[in-house]
GURO-915007 format. One record per residue: residue number from 0; residue in three letters; chain; y, z, x of N, C-alpha, C in turn. Coordinates in steps of 0.02 Angstrom, whole numbers, plus 50000, padded with zeros to 5 digits. Atoms other than C-alpha are relative to their C-alpha. Layout:
R seq type mol   n.v   n.w   n.u  ca.v  ca.w  ca.u   c.v   c.w   c.u
R NUM  ALA   A     Y     Z     X     Y     Z     X     Y     Z     X
...
//
This chain:
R seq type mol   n.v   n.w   n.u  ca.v  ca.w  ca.u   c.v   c.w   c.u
R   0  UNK   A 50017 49929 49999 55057 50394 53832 49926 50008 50017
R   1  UNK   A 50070 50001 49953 54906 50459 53922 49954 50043 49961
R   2  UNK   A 50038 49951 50044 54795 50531 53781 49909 50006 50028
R   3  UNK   A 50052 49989 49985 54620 50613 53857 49996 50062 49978
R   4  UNK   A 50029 49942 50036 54518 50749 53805 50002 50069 50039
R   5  UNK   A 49971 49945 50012 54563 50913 53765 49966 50070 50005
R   6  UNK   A 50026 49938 49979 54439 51025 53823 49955 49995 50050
R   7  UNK   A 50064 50037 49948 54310 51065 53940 49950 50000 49976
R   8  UNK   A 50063 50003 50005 54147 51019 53926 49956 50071 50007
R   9  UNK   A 50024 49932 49986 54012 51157 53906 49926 50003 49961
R  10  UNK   A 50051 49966 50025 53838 51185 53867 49980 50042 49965
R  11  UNK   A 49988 49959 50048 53773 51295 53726 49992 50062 50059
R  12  UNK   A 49980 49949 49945 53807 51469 53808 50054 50006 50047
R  13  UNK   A 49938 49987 49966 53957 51449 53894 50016 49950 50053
R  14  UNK   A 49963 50018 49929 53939 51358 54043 50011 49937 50015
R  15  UNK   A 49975 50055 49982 54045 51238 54107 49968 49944 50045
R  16  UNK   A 50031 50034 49950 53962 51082 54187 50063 49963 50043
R  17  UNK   A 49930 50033 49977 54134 50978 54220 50078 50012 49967
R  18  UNK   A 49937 49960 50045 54312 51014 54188 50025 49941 49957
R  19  UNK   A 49995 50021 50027 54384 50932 54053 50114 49970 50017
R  20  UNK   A 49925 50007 49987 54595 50848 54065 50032 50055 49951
R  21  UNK   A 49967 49981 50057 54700 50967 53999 50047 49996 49946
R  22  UNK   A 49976 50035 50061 54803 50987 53830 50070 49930 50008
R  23  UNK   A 49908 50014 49989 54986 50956 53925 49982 49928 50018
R  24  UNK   A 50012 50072 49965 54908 50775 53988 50025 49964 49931
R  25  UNK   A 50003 50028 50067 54934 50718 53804 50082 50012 49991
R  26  UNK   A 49916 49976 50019 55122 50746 53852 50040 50027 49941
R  27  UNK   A 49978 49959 50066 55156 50876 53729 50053 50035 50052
R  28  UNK   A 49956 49943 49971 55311 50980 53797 49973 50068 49966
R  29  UNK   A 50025 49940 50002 55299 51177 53798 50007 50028 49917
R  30  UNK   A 49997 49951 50050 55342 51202 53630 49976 49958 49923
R  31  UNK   A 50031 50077 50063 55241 51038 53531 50012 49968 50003
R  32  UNK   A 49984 50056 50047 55354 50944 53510 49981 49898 50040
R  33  UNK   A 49998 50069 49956 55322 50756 53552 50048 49944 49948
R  34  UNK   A 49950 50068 50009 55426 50583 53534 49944 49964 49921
R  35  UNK   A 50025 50069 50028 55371 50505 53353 50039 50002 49944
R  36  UNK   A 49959 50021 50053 55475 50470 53210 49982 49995 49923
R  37  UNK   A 49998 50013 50092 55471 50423 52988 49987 49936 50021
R  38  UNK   A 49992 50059 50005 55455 50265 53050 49922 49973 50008
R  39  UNK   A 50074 50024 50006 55243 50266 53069 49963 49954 49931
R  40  UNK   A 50041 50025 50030 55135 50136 52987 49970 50020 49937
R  41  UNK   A 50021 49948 50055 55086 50193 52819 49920 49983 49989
R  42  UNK   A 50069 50015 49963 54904 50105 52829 49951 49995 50056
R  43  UNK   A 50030 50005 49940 54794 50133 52923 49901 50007 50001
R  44  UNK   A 50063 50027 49992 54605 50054 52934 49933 50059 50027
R  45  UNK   A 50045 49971 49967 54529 50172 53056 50014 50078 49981
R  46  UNK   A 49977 49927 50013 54597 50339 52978 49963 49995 49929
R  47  UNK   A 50048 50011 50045 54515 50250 52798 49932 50017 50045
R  48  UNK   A 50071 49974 49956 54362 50269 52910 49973 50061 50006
R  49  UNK   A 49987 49945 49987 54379 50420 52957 49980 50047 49933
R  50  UNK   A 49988 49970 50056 54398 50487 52779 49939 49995 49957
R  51  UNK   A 50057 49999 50022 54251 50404 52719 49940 50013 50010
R  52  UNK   A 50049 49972 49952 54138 50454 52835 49986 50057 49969
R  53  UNK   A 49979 49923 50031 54166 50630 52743 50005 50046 50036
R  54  UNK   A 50015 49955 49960 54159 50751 52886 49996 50066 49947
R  55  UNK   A 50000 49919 50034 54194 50887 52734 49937 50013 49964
R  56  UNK   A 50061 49984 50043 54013 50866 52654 49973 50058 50021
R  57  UNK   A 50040 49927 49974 53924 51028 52644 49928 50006 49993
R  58  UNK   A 50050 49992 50053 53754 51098 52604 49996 50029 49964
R  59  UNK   A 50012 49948 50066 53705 51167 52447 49950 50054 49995
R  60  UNK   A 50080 49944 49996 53592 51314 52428 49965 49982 49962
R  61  UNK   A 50044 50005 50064 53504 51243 52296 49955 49928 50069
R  62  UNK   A 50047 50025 49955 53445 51107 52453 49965 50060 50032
R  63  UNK   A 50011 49972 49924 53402 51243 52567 49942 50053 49963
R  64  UNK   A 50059 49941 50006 53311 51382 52462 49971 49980 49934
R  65  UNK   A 50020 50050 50065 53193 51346 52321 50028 50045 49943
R  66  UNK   A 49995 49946 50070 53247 51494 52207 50082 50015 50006
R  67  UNK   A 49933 49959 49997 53418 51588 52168 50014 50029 50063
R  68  UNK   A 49988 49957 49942 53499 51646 52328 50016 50076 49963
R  69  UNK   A 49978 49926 50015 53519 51833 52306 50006 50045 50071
R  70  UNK   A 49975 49990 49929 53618 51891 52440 49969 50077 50014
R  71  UNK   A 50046 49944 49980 53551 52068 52443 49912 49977 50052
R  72  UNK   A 50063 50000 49971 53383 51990 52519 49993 49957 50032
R  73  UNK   A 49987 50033 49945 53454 51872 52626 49973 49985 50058
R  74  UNK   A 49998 49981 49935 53400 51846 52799 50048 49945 50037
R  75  UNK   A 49983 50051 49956 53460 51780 52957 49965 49922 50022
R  76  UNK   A 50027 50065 49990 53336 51662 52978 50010 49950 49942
R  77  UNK   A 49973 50010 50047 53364 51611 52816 50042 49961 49980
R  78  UNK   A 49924 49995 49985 53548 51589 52840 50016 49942 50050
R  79  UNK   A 49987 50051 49968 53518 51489 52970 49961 49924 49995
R  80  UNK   A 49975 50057 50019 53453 51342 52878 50054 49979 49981
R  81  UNK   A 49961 50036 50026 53595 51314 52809 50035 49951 50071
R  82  UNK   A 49958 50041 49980 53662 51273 53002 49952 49952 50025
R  83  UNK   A 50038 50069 49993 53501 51144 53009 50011 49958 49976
R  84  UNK   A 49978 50043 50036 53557 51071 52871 50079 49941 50041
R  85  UNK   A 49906 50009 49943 53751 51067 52941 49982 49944 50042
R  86  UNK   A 50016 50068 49936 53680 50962 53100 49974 49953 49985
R  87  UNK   A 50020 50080 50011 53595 50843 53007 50062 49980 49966
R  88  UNK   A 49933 50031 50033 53752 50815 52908 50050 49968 50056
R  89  UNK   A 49968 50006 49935 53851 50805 53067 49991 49952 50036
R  90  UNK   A 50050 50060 49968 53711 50673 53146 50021 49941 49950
R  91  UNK   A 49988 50073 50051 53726 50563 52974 50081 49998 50013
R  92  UNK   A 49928 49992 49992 53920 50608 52988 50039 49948 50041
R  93  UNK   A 49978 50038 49969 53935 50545 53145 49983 49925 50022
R  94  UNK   A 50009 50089 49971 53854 50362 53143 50044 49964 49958
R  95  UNK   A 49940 50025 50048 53990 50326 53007 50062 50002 50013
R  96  UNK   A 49960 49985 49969 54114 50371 53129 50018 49925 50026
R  97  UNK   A 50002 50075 49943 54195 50191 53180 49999 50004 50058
R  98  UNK   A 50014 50012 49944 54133 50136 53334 49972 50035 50025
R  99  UNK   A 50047 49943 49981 54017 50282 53363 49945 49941 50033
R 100  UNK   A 50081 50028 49990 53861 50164 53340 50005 49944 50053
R 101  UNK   A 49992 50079 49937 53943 50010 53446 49983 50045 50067
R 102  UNK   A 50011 49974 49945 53908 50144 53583 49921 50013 50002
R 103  UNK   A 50076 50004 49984 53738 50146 53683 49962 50090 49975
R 104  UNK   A 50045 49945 50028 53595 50278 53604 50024 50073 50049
R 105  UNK   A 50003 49931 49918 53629 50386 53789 50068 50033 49957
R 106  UNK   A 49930 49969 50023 53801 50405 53751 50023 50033 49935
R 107  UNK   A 49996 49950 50054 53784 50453 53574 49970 50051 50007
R 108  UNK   A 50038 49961 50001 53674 50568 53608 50036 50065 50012
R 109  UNK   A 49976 49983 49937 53758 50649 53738 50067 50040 49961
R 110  UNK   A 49934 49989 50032 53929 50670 53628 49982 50018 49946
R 111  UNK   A 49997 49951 50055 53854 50752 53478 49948 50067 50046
R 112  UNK   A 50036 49956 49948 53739 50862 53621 50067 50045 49996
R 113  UNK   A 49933 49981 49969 53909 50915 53688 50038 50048 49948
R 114  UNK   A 49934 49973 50088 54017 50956 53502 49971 50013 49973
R 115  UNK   A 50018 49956 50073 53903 51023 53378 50001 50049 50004
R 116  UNK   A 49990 49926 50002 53930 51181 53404 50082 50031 49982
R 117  UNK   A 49915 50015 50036 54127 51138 53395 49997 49981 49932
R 118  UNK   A 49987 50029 50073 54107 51029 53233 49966 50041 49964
R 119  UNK   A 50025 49937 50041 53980 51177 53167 50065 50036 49995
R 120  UNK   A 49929 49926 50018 54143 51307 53177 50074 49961 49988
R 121  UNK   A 49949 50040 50007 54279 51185 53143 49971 49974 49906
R 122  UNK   A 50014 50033 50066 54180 51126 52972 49996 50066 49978
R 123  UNK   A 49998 49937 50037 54146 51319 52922 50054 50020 49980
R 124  UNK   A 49968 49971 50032 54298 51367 52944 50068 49954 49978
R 125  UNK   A 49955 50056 50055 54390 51228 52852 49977 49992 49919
R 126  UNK   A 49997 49971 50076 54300 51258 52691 49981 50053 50008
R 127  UNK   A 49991 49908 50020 54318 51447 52719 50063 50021 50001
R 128  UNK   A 49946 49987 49995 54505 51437 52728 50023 50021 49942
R 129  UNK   A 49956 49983 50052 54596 51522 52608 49947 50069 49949
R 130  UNK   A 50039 49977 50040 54455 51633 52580 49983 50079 50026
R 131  UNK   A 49990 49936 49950 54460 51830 52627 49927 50031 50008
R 132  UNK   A 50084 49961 50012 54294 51899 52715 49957 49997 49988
R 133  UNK   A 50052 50039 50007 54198 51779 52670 49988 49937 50043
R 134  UNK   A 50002 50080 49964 54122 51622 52767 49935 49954 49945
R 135  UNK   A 50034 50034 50053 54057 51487 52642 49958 49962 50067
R 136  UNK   A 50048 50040 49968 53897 51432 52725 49968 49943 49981
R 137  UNK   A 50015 50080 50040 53864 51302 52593 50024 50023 49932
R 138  UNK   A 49962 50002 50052 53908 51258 52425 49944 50071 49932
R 139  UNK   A 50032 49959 50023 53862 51407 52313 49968 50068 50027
R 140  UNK   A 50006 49951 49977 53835 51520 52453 50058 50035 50033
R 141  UNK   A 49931 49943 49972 53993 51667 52505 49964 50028 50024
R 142  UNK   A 50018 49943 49961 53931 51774 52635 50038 50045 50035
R 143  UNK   A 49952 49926 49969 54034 51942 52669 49996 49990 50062
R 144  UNK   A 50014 50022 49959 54057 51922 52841 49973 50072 50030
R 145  UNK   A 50032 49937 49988 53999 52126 52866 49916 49995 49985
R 146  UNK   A 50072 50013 50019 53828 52061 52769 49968 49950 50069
R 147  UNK   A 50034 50037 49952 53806 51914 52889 49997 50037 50070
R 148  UNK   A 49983 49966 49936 53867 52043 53038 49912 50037 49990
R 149  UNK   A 50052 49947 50010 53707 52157 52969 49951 49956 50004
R 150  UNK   A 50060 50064 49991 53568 52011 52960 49988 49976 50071
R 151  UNK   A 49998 50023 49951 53599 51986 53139 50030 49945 50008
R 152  UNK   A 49966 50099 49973 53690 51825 53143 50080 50017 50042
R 153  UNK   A 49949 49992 49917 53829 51910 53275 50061 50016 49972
R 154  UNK   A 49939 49998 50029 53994 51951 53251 50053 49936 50044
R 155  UNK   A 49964 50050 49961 54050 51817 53389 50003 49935 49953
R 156  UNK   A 49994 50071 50041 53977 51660 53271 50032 50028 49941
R 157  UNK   A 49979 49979 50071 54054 51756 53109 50079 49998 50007
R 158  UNK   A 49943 49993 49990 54211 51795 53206 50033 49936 50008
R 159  UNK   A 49970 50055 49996 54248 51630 53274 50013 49940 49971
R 160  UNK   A 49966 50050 50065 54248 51531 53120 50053 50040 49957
R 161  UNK   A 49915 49963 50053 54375 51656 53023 50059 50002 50016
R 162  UNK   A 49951 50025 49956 54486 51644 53192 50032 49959 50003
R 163  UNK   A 49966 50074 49996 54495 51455 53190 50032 49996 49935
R 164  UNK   A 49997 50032 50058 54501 51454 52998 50080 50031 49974
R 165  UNK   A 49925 49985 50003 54659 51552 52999 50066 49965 50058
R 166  UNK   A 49962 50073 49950 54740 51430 53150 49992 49941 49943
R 167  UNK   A 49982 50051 50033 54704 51302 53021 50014 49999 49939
R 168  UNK   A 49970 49993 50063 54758 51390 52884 50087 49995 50010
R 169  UNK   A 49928 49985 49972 54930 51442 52981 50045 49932 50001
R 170  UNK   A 49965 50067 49997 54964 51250 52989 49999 49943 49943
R 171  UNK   A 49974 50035 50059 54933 51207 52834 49952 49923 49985
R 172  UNK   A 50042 50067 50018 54788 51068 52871 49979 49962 49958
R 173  UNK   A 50031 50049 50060 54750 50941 52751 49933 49950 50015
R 174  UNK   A 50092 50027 49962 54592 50849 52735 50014 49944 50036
R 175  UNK   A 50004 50056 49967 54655 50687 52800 50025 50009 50088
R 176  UNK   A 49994 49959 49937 54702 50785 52984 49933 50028 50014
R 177  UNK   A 50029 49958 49976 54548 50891 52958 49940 49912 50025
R 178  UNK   A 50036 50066 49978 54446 50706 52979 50004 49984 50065
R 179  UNK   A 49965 50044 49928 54532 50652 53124 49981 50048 50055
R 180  UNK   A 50019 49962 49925 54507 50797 53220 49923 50021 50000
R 181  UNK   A 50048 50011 49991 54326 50794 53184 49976 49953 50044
R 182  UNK   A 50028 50044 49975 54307 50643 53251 50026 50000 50081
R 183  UNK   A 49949 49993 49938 54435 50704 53409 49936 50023 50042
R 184  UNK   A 50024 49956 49990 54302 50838 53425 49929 49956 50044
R 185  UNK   A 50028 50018 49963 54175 50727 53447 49987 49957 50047
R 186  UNK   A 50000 50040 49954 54226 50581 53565 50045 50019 50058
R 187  UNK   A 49967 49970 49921 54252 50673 53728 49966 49974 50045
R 188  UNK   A 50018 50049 49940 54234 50540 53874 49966 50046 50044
R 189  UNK   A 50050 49949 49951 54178 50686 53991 49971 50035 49970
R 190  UNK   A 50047 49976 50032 54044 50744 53895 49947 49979 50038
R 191  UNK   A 50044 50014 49949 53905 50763 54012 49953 49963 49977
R 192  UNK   A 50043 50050 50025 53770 50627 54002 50045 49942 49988
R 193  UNK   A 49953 50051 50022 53916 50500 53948 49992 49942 50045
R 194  UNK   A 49997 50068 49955 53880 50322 54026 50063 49973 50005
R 195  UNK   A 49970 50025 49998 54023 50243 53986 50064 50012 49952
R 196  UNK   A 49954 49956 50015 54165 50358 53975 50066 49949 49982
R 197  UNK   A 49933 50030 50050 54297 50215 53968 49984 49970 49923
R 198  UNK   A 50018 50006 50078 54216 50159 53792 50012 50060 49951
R 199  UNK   A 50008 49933 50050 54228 50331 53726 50067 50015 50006
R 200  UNK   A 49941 49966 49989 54398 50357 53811 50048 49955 49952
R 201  UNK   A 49942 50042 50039 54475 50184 53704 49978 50017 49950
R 202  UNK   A 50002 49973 50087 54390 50267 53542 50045 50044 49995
R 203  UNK   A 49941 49928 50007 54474 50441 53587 50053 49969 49971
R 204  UNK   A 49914 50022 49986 54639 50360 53617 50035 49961 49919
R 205  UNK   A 50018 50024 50069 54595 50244 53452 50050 50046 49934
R 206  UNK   A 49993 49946 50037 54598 50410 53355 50059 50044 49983
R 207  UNK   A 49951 49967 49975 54704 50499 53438 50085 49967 49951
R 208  UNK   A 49938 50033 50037 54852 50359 53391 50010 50010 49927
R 209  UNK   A 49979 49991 50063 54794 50361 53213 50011 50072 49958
R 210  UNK   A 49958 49943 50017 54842 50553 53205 50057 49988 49994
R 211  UNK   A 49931 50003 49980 55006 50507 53285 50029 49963 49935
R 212  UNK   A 49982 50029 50070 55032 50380 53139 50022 50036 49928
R 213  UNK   A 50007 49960 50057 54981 50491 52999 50051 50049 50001
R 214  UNK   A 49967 49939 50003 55068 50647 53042 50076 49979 49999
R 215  UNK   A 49918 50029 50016 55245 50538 53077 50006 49966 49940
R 216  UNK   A 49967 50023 50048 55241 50469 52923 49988 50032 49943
R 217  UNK   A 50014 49941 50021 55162 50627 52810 50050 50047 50025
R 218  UNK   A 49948 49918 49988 55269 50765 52895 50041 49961 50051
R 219  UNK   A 49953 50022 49968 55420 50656 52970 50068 50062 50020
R 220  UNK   A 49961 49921 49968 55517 50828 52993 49965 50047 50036
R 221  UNK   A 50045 49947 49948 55388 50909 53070 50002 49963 50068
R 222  UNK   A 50017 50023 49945 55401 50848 53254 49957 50030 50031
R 223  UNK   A 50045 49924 49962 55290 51000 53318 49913 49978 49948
R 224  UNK   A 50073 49997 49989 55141 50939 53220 49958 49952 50019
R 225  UNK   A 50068 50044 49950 55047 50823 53315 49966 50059 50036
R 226  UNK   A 50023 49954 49940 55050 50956 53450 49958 50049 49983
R 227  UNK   A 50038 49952 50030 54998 51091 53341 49923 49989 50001
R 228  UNK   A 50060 50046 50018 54850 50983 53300 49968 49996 50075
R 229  UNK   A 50036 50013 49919 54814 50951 53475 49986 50053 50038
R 230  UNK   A 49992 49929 49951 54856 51143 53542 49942 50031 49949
R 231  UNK   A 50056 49967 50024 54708 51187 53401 49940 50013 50039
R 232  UNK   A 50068 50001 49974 54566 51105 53491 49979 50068 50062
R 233  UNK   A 50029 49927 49914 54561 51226 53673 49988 50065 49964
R 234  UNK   A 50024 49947 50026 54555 51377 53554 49927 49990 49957
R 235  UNK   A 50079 50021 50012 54398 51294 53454 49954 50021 50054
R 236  UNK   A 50026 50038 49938 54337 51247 53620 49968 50081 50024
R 237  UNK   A 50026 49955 49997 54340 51420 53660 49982 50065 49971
R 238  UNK   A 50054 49963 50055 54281 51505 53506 49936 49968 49979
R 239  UNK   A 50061 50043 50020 54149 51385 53483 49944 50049 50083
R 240  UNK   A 50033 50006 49914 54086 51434 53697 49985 50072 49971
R 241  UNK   A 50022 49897 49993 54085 51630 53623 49944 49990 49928
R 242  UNK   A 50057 50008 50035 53975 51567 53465 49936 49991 50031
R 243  UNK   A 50077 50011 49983 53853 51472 53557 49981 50048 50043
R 244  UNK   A 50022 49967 49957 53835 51615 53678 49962 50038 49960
R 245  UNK   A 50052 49963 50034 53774 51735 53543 49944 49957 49985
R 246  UNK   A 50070 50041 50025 53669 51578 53468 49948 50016 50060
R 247  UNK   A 50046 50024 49962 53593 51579 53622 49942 50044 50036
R 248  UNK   A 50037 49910 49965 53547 51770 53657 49943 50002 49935
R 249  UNK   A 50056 49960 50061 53468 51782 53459 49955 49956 50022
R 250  UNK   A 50035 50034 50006 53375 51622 53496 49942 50014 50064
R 251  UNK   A 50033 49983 49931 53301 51684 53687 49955 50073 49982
R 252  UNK   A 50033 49936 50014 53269 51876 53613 49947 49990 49947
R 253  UNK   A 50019 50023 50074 53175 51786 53453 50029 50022 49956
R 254  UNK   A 49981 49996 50059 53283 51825 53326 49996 49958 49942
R 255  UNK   A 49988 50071 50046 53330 51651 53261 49931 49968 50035
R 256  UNK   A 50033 50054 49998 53170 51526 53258 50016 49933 49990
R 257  UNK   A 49963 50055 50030 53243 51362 53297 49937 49942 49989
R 258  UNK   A 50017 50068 50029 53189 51199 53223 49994 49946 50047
R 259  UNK   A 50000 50042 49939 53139 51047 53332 50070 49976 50015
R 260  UNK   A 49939 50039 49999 53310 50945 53309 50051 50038 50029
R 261  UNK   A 49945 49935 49955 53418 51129 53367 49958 49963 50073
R 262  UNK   A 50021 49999 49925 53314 51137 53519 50001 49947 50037
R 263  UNK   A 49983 50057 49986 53328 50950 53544 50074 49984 50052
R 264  UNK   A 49906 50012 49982 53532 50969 53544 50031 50044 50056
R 265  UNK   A 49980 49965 49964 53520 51120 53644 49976 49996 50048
R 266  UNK   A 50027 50002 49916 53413 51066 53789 50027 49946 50051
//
């Protein structure tokens, strides 16, 4: 089976540098379902990996501000340490990723350049699931998403984590899926800058299998969810492309003051 990546590539702001293979290459038929059985592996090495890595760590407000948050006096700038924090989590996240680090400095680079803006709205709204009108920006902070709409932080980045977070509520994700597709998220062989796309393409594929594993032997009546799982990412892909577009208007008009390590990821 011919498993390659699942979206296109894209710069913060929208634009496409190269096209990415699409979902149906991952021979999903039109309606999910694909060929796997009760009969998957029940261990599995590189999915422990995966798990320990934690992709679900958050930050706490008690790192980020020195006093009581009190959301009445909030700001956006504010607000948006918490997603400085986020990316360094994301950076430590991903060298714990197996076989991340066996890949050359370029190429890492290059492949969290590419996805943090995906794994930013894919980690929000996985611990904001189940949660109405609010987006948990870290641990101890709920932000109304009408308050964060009023602070300036957009209704595109507010919208497109409550969007995804109900796609991954609708399916019912568990944490050991929400891992895997972190790590889906971030080893995309055509990710511009990428030296050595077949190294990144036998991690994908790596990954990829140990979904296939997990989910046939966890939900052996479900034949439809691999696909599900797989038909998530292109909607990320392109709620993440309508986030970074606002990121990219507050950060050009001065709204948001970014931090060296943003401007790093975004140039």
């Amino acid at each position: 089976m011919k498993r390659e990546a699942v979206r296109e590539d894209r710069t913060p702001g929208g634009k496409h540098r190269h096209k990415r293979r699409r979902v149906e290459e991952f021979n999903i038929s039109s309606d999910g379902t694909i060929p796997c059985g009760p009969g998957a592996q029940t261990t599995d090495s590189l999915l422990d990996g995966l798990v320990s890595a934690a992709p679900d760590r958050i930050p706490k407000a008690e790192e980020i501000f020195s006093s009581t948050v009190i959301l009445n006096n909030l700001t956006g700038n504010e607000l948006l340490q918490c997603s400085y924090l986020e990316l360094k989590y994301i950076i430590d996240w991903a060298k714990k990723v197996p076989g991340f680090q066996d890949l050359c400095v370029i190429d890492q680079t290059s492949l969290l350049k590419s996805s943090f803006m995906e794994l930013s709205v894919l980690r929000l709204s996985y611990r904001s699931m189940g949660l109405k009108n609010v987006i948990k920006f870290a641990e101890g902070l709920l932000v109304p998403i009408n308050y964060a709409t009023n602070i300036g932080w957009g209704n595109e980045l507010i919208n497109a984590s409550l969007e995804f977070s109900l796609r991954l509520q609708s399916i019912r994700l568990d944490h050991s899926e929400f891992c895997i597709l972190n790590a889906l998220v971030l080893t995309y062989p055509d990710a511009s800058g990428v030296q050595d796309k077949q190294k990144v393409a036998n991690m994908q594929t790596r990954i990829l299998d140990s979904l296939r594993r997990y989910v046939a032997h966890k939900f052996p009546n479900d034949l439809q969810r691999y696909g599900k799982m797989l038909l998530r990412l292109p909607a990320l892909r392109t709620l993440s492309a309508k986030a970074a577009e606002r990121f990219m208007s507050l950060t050009l008009d001065g709204s948001f003051q970014l931090n060296e390590l943003v401007s790093q990821m975004i140039s």
